[in-house]
N, C-alpha and C positions, 0 to 999 in steps of 0.2 A: 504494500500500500504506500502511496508515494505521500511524504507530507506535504501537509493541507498549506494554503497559501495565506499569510495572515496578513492584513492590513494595518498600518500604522495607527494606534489608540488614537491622535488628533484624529485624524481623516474619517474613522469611527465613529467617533462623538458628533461628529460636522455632516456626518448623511444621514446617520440614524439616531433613534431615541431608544433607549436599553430599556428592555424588562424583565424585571426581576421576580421572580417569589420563594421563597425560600423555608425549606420542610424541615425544622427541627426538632430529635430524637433525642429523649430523654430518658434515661434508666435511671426510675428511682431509686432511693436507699435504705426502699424498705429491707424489714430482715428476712421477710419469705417471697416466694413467686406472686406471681398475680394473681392466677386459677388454684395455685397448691400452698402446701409447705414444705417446699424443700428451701434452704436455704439460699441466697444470693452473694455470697463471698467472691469476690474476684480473684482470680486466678489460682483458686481450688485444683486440684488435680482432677484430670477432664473424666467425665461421666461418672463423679460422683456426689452430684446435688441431682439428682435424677429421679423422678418417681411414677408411675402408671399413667398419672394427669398428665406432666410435662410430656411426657414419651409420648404420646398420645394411644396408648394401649385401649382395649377393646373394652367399655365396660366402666371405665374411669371418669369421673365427675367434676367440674370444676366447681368454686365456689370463687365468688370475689372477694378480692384483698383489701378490708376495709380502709387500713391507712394510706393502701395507694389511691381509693377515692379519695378520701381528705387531702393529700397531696395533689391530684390534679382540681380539685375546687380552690384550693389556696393558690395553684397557680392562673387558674384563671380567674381568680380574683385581682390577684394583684395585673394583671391582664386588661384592666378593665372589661373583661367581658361580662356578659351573662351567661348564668348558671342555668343548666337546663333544667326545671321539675321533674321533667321523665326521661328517660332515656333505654336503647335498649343496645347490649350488643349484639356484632354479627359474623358472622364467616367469611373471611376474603379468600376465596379457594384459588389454590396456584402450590403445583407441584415441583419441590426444590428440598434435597437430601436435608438442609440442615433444621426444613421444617416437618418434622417428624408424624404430625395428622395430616398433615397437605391444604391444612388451612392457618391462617392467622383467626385467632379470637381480637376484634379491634371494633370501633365504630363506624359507623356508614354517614347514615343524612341525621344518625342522633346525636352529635359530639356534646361533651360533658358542658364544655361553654365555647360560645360564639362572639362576633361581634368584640371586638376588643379594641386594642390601642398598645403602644409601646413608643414614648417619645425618645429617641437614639440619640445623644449626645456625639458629634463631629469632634473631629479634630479642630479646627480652629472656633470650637467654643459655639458654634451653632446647634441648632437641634432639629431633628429631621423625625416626623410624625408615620411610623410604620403598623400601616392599617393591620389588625390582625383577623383573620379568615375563623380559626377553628382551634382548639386544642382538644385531644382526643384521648381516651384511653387504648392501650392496647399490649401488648404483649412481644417481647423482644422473640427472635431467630435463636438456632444454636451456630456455631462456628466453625466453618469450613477452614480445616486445612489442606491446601494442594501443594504435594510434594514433587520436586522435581521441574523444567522447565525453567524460564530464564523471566515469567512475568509475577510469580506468585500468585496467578490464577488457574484458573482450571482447563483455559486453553494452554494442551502443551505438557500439560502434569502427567505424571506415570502413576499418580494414583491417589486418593485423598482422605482425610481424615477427618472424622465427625468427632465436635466435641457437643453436647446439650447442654451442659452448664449453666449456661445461657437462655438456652429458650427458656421461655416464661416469662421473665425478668421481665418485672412490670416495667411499660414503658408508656411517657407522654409525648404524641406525635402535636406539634406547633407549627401549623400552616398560615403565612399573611395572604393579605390579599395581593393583586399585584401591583408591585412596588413602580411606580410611574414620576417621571419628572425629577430624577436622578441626573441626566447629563453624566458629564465626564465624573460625576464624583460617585456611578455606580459603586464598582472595588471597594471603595471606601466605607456606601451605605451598606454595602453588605458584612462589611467585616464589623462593624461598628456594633451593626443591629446585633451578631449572633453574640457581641463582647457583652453591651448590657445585658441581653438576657442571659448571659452565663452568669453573670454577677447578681440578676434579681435570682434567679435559681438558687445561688448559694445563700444568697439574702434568708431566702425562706427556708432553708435548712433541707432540701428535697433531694437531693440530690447530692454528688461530688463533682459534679460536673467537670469529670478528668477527662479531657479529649483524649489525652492519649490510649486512656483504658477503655476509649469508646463506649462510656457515660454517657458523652454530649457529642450527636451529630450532626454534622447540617447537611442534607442535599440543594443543591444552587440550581435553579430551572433558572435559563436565560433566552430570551429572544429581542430581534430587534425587530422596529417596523422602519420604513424611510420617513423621513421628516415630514410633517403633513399629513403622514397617514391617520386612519383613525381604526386601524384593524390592528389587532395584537399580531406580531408573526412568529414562526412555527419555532418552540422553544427544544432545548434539550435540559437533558438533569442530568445533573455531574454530581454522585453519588457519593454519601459517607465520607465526608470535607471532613479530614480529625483536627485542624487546626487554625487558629484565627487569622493568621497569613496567609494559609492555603486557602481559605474562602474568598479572599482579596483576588489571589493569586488565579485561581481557577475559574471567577466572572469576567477578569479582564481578559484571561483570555480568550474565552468561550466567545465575547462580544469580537476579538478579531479575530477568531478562527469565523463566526457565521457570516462578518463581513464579507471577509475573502468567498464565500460560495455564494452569498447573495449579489456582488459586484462582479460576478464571472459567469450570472446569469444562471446560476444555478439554483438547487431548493434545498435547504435546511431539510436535517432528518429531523423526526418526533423522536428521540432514543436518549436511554441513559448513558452516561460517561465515565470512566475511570479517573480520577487526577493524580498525576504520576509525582511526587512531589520532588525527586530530584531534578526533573529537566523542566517544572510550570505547565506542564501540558495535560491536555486529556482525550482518551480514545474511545471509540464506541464502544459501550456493553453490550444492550439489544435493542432493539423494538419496542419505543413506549409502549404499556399496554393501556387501555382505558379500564374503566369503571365495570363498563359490562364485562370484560374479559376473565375480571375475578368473581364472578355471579357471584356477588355479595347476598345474602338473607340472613335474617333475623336467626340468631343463636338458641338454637332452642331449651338448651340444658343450662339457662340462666338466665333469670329474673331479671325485670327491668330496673334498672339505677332510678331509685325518686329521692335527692336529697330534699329533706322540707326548707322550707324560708329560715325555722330558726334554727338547724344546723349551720347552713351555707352563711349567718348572723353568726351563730356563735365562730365558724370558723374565720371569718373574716376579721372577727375583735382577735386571732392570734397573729394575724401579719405584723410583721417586724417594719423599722426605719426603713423605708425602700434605699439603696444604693446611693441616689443620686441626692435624696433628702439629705443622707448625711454626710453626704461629701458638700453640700453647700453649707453645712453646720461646721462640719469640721475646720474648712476652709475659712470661713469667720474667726472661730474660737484661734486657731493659728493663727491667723493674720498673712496666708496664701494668696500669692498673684494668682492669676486665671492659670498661668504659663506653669508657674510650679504645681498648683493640683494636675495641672494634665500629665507633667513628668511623674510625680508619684505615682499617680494612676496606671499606667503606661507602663512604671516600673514594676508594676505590681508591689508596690512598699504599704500603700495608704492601709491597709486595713493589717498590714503590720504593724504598722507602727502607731497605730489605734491599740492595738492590743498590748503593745507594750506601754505604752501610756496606761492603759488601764491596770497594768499592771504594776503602777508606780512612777514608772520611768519620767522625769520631763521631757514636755514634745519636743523640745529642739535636741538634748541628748538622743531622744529615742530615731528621731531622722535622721540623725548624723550618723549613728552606727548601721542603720538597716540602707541608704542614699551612698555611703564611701564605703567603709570595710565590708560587710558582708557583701552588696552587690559585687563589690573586685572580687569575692571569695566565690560569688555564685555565678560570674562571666569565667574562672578560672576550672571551674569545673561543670561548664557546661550544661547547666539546671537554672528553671526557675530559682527566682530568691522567695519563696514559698515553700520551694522542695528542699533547702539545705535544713540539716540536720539539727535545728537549733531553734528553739522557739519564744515568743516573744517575753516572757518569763523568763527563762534564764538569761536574755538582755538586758529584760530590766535589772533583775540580782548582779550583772558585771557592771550596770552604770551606778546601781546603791554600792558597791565595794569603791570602785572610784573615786562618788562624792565623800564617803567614807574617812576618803586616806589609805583604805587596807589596799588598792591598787593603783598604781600611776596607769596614764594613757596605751603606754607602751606595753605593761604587763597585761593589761585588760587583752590586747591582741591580743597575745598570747593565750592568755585564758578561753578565751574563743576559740582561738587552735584548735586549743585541748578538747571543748563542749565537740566543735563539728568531728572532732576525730573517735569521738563516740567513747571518752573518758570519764566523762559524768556530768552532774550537776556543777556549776562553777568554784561551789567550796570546795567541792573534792577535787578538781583541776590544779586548783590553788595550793591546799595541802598537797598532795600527792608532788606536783612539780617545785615545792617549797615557792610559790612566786609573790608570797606577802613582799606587803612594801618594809626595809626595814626603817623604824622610824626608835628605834632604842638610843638614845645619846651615847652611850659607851661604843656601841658598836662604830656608831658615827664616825666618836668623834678618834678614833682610832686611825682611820681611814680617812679622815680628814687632815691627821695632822701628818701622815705618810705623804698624804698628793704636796702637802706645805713646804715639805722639808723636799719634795724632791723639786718645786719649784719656787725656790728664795726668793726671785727675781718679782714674781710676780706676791707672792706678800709681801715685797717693798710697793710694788705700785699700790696695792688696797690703801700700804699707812699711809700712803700717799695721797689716798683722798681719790681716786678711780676704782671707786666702788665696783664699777661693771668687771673690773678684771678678775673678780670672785669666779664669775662664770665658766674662768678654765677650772679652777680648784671642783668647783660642784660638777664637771662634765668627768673631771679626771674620778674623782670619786665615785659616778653612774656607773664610769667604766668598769671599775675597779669590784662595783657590790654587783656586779650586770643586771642594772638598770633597776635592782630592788629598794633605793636609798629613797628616802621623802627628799626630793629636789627643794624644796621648800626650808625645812629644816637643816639640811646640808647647809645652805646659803645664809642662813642665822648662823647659825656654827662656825662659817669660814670666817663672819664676818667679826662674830665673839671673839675668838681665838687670834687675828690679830692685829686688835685694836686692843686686846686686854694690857 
């Protein structure tokens, strides 16, 4: 297959108008399945969270997962939608190894809530209003592994491997409507959109929303029409986006890959896509199908969903500060430009460094360690700074030894060394590597009067009234105790000792 011809992004935006809608997969956290109880631990050793329901054995019964309704009413609360009174599931029938009955249990025309909203926060500080279509409940797949072959799929493989783990695993499907009037800053609305919503998700405690553990997926439907038109045109879906780049990544280019076939006089396929993430590209999977393809009908071995008024009341008095509430709070209470909430943000620090504050920390200390040290510690090992091994609690416990006196600036790294290299708690860092500050006079001044006698010269300049020339005495000293001395009291010391 020869590659596709793509057209440059300007020239893109300049004939056509992009659209978007975009299908995001949600695996709750609840602790059993949807329809059962087996457990949902990630990365269990495969086919053994597995039970007669999930397998879809002959005979087997579902019942629904009460907290995962409550969980997708709390999300489409905070969704602005409305809650449905009734509801019923259905059967999406479509044969594929890693679904076990050869149906999905999901909803049809009765989604749990409708009608919604999501206002997306831009990069440079605007905000972009993303109509929401539907949130749904439904039931995750099991996990195809294809061995052999050069694409990690199943074209090509010598042979493959079923894990079920998985199927069941409640899942909320979030469809918008379509996203129009985007211009050149598609990429952007779509990476944007799936970033809030990962964040109100984690907001409401629903989720882990780990893309990489495939928690949180997005598929990207993308079409364009020519300028002036008023007909949507023929879209594709680029399938199970695991990351907030690659959603950017994989719209911008969908829009000039379908340029190139619509500008060479050609016709856009209806089909889903792969996106490759080392090379930015994406290839056909198959042949969209429609609605009737999966003869969807009502589920017959379970009851229809009615939450009353005053559950779907009581649930909504448990939503938390949404996201964005409290980052304009926060942003106050600091005293943050626009520019630096966005870098926090962005860095993923803000809601650490919320938590270390909470945990005692002052917020300017607590920025400073998680904005300089840690991020160089979490760009040096190639992880989020969420994922290094250290939490905002024992930050706060290295900035209180600090204000203290028990550690200078210096040893505090170190003491964090010690925490991310999975040594302990910071007291036990501290003991164990002896890295108190020493702050005993005898010790000091011992070592104080060694650096003196080995530089005369310069306790001539002190009685001389060049007080600053202390500064070698107290660095020779640092050296001397490595770096455990109270700098502070050294420099009284040098200063005692010879003026006395």
């Amino acid at each position: 297959m020869s590659a596709p011809t793509l057209v440059d992004f300007a020239e893109v935006v300049e004939r056509f108008d992009p659209v978007l809608g975009l299908e995001v997969h949600v695996e709750l956290n609840t602790q059993t399945k949807m329809f059962c109880g087996c457990p949902t631990t990630f990365g269990a050793e495969p086919n053994t969270q597995v039970c007669p329901v999930c397998l879809g054995l002959p005979g087997a019964l579902p019942v629904v997962n009460r907290a995962a309704v409550e969980s997708a009413i709390r999300i489409g609360l905070a969704l602005n939608c409305t809650i449905a009174p009734w509801g019923r599931f259905a059967r999406k029938n479509y044969f594929y190894p890693d679904m076990p009955k050869n149906f999905q249990t999901s909803q049809y025309d009765e989604p749990i809530a409708t009608g919604g909203y999501l206002d997306v926060p831009l990069d440079d500080g605007s905000v972009f209003r993303v109509e929401i279509e539907r949130a749904h409940m439904e039931e995750d797949t099991g996990k195809s592994l294809h061995v052999g072959g050069a694409t990690g799929r199943i074209h090509g493989a010598e042979y493959s491997l079923l894990d079920y783990n998985r199927a069941g695993v409640p899942l909320i499907e979030i469809v918008t409507k379509p996203i129009v009037g985007t211009g050149e800053r598609a990429p952007e609305v779509a990476r944007a959109y799936v970033t809030a919503l990962r964040d109100l998700l984690r907001a409401l405690g629903v989720s882990d929303v780990r893309m990489d553990q495939g928690s949180l997926r997005c598929d990207a439907n993308v079409s364009l029409m020519p300028k002036g038109a008023t007909e949507f045109g023929t879209r594709s879906e680029t399938k199970n986006v695991n990351s907030l780049r690659s959603v950017e990544r994989a719209v911008r280019y969908e829009m000039t890959r379908q340029a190139g076939v619509l500008l060479a006089g050609g016709r856009v396929v209806q089909e889903t896509r792969h996106f490759d993430e080392s090379t930015g590209t994406t290839s056909p999977g198959r042949t969209k199908e429609t609605a009737e393809d999966y003869r969807y009908f009502p589920e017959p071995d379970l009851v229809p969903i009615a939450p009353s008024a005053e559950w779907v009341e009581e649930l909504r008095g448990t939503l938390p500060e949404l996201p964005w509430e409290r980052r304009r709070r926060i942003q106050q209470d600091w005293g943050l430009t626009d520019l630096e909430l966005r870098d926090l943000v962005n860095a993923g620090a803000l809601e650490l460094i919320e938590a270390t504050v909470a945990a005692g920390a002052p917020a300017g200390e607590a920025r400073s360690w998680w904005v300089s040290y840690l991020t160089q510690q979490a760009n040096a090992r190639g992880v989020e700074l969420a994922d290094l091994p250290i939490t905002p609690a024992q930050v706060a416990r290295v900035i209180a030894l600090v204000a203290s006196g028990e550690l200078s600036n210096k040893l505090a790294r170190q003491v964090v060394d010690g925490v991310l290299a999975g040594e302990g708690e910071p007291d036990e860092v501290v003991a164990a590597r002896g890295l108190a500050v020493v702050s005993d006079d005898t010790a000091l001044l011992a070592a104080v009067d060694e650096a003196l006698a080995a530089q005369p010269d310069i306790a001539e300049k002190i009685r001389g009234g060049k007080v600053q020339a202390a500064g070698a005495i107290v660095g020779a000293v640092m050296k001397a105790t490595k770096g455990q001395a109270d700098a502070k009291r050294v420099r009284e010391l040098v200063i005692e000792r010879v003026t006395a």
